[in-house]
C-alpha positions in Angstrom: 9.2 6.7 19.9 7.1 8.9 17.6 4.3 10.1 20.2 5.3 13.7 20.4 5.3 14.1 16.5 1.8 12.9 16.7 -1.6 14.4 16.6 -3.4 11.6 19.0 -2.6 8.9 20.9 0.2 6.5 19.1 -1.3 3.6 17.9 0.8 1.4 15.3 -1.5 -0.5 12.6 0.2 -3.3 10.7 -0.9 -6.2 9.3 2.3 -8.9 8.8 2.6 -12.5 9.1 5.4 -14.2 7.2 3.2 -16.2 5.4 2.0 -12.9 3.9 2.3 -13.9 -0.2 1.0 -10.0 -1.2 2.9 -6.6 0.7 1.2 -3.1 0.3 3.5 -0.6 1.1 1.5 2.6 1.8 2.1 5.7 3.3 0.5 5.7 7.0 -3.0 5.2 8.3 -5.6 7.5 8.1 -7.6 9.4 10.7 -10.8 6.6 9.9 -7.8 3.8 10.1 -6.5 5.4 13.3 -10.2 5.3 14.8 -10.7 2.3 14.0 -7.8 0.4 14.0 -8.0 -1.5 11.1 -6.0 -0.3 7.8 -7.6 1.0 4.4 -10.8 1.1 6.3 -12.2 3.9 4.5 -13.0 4.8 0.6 -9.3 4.3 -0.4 -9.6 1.2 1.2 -12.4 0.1 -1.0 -10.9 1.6 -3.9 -7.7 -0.2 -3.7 -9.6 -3.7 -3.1 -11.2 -2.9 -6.2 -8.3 -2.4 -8.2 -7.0 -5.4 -7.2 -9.6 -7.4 -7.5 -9.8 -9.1 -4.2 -12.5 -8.8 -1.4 -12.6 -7.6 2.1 -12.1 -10.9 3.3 -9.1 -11.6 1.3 -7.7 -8.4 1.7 -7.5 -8.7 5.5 -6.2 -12.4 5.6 -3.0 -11.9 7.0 -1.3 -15.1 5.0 -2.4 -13.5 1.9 -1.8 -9.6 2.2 1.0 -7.9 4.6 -0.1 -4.3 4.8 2.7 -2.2 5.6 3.0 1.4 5.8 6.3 3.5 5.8 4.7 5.0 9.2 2.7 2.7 11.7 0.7 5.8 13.0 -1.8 8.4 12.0 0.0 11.5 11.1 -2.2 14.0 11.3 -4.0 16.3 9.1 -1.7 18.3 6.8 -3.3 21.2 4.4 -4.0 19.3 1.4 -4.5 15.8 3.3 -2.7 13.9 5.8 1.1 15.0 6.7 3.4 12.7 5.6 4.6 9.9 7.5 7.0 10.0 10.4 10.7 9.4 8.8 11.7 7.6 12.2 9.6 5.0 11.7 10.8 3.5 8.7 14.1 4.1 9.7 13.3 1.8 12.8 11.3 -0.7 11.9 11.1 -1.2 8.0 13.9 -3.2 6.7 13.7 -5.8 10.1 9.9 -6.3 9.3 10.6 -6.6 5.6 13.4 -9.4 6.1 10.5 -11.5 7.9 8.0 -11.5 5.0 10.3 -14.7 3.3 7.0 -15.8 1.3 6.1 -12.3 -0.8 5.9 -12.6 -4.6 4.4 -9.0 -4.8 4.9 -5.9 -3.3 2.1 -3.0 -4.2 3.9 0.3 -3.5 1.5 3.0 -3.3 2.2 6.8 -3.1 5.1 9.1 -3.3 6.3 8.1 0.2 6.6 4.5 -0.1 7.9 4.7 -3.4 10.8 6.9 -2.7 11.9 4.6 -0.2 11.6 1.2 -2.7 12.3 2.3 -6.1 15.5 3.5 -6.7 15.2 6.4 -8.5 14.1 9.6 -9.2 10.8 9.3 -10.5 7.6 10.7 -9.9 4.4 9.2 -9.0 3.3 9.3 -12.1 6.4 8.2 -13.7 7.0 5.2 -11.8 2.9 4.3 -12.6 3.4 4.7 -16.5 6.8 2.9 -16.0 4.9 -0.3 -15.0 6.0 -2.8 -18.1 10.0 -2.0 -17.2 9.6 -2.9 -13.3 10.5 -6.3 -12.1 7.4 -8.8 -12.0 7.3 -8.6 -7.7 7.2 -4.6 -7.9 4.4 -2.5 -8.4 3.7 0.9 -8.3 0.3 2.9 -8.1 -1.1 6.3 -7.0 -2.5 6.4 -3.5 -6.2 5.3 -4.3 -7.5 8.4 -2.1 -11.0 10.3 -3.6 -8.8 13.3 -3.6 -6.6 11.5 -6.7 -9.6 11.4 -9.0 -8.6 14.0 -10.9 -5.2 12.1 -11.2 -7.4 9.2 -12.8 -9.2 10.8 -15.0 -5.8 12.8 -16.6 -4.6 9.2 -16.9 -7.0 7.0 -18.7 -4.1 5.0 -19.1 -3.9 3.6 -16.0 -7.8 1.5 -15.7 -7.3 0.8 -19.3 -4.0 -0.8 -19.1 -2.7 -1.1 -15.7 -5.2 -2.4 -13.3 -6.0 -5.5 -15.6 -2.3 -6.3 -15.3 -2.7 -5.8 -10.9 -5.8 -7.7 -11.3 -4.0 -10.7 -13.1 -0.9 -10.2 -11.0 -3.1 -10.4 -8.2 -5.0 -12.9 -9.2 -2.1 -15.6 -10.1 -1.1 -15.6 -6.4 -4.2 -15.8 -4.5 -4.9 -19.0 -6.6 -2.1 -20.5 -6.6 -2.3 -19.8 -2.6 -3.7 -23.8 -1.1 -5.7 -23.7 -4.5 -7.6 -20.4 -3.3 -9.2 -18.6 -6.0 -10.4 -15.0 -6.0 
């Protein structure tokens, strides 16, 4: 559907199972995702494990995390990082995949992209970030946890001081109370 938009070859990464407890809604792989096939399988991808306080194993356990990006496909390289993610693909497949994931008690929203389309508002990144405590319990948002947002983090000490113990905890709370699995 989207292969003459792309850069490469298409090649859709997902990770979804409905007994997925956790959803991160992300923007689209990257070019080291698109490679390799498997998603956040670069320095964001560590990052955000980090923030959430998980490990690689977790992370990739399909009953525990749904990893679902507004666009299945690498975009291709934009000027100040990766173009956004093809509109066409949300529009397809999102809300169908969505209605499957019956089990989900968080959904992680990270980036401009996936936050535009599941917070209703007009927010910023930042906005909906700082906005955390005023959010329902199931919906977070956070800033894409690329190396090129570190400046973002250090203008927002904020954030590792108050938020990510709250993600962590969040976090946390499900995975354990997943067939008494704790992190």
């Amino acid at each position: 559907m989207c292969a003459a938009h792309l850069p490469k070859e298409a090649r859709p990464i997902i990770q979804i199972s409905p007994h997925a407890k956790i959803v991160i809604a992300g923007q689209a792989p990257g070019a080291v995702a698109n490679s390799s096939g498997i998603p956040f399988d670069d320095a964001s991808g560590e990052r955000l494990r980090q923030w959430l306080g998980v490990s690689h194993q977790q992370f990739y356990d399909e009953t525990l995390f749904a990893i679902l990006p507004m666009a299945f496909c690498y975009p291709g390289k934009g000027t100040s990082g990766d173009k956004p993610p093809i509109k066409a693909c949300a529009q397809k497949w999102r809300a169908t995949l969505l209605e499957h994931l019956t089990n989900v008690e968080l959904t992680i929203v990270i980036g401009q992209y996936a936050q535009d389309y599941h917070f209703n508002d007009k927010q910023t990144v930042t906005e909906r970030v700082r906005d955390w405590r005023n959010n329902s319990e199931s919906l977070i948002a956070l800033p894409h946890p690329s190396p090129r947002n570190n400046i973002w983090l250090k203008r927002h000490a904020w954030f590792e001081l108050e938020l990510l113990p709250e993600v962590k905890q969040r976090v946390a709370r499900i995975l354990a109370s997943h067939n008494g699995i704790a992190r």
